[in-house]
N, C-alpha and C positions, 0 to 999 in steps of 0.2 A: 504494500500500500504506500503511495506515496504522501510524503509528512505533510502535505499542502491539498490532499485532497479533502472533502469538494472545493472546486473554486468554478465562476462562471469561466463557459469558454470550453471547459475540459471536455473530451469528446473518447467515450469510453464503449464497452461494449455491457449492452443491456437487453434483458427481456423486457421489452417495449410492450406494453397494451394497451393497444390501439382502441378507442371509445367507443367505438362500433362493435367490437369484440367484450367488452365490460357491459357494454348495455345487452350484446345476448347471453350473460351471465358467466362469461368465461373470466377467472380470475389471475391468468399467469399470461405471457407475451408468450405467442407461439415459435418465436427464435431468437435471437440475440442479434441486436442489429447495433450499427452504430447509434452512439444516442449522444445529446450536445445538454449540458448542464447549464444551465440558463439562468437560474436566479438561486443563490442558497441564502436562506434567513434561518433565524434563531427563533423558537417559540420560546415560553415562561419556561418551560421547565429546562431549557437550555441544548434540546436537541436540534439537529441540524434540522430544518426541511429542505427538502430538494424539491427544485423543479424541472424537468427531464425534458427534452425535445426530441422526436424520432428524426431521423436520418434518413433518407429515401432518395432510391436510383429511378424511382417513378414519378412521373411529370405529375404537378398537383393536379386532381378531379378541379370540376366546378366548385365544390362546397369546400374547398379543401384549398387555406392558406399556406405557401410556403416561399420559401426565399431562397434563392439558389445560392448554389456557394462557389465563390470564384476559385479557380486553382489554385491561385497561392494558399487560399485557406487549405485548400483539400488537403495539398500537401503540407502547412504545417501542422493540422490534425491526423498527421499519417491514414490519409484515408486513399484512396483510388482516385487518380487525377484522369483515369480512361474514360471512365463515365460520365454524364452528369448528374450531381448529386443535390438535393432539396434538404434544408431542416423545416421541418414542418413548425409551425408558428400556431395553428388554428386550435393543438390542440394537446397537453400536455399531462406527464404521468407526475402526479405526487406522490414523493418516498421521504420516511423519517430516518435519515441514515443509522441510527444508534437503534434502531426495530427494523430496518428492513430485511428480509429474505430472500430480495432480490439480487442485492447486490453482496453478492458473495467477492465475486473479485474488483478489487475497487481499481486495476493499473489501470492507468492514463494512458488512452493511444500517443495522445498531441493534443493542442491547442490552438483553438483559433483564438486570432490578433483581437486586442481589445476594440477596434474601432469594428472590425465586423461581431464581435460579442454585443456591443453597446446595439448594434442596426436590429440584432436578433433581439434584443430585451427592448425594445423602443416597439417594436413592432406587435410583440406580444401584449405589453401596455397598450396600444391603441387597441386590440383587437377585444381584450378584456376591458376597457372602459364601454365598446361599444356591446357589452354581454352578451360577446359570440364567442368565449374560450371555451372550450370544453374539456373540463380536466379529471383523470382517473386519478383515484386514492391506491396505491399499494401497499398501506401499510397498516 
């Protein structure tokens, strides 16, 4: 684990579950996909929460926000610069790091640069002021 982890930005591998799969009652990510750490706050009792962005080689649907990720990012978050690659913005996994069971291995791929961290959490803020986020609890 590394001594700095969560921090926004970090872009690790995760059982992602997708809202569409939570809503027909299924409780685990069906694979482990890249996944981009987006916002971590503290609650009262002093545990981590996470806010988790899926990762995706498929072109967002209509209902379905996301923000493509330039190369250079791809490649500082050691991801695949063959593809193109989307973080999804429209819709995000909640996890309490210090209770989750998801996240068994916490290594860090890579990291995206703070000014494309800042465009992902700017984005996500708009989309949650206009109460269109839709977020899964995992924990």
């Amino acid at each position: 684990m590394m001594s700095d982890f969560p921090q926004a930005g970090q872009v690790f591998d995760y059982h992602y579950l997708w809202e569409r799969e939570a809503r027909n009652g299924e409780e685990e990510g069906r694979k482990k996909r890249p996944s981009c750490m987006t916002i971590v706050a503290m609650n009262t009792k002093g545990q981590h929460i996470l806010f988790i962005a899926a990762i995706t080689t498929k072109s967002p649907s209509s209902d379905t926000i996301a923000i493509e990720i330039p190369e250079t990012e791809a490649y500082r978050a050691k991801l695949s610069t063959d593809v193109p690659l989307w973080v999804v913005v429209s819709e995000l996994n909640v996890d309490i790091l210090e209770q989750s069971y998801v996240l068994e291995d916490r290594s860090v791929r890579g990291q995206f640069g703070p000014s494309f961290t800042k465009t992902v959490a700017r984005a996500i803020q708009e989309i949650r002021k206009a109460g269109k986020l839709q977020i899964s609890s995992r924990s």
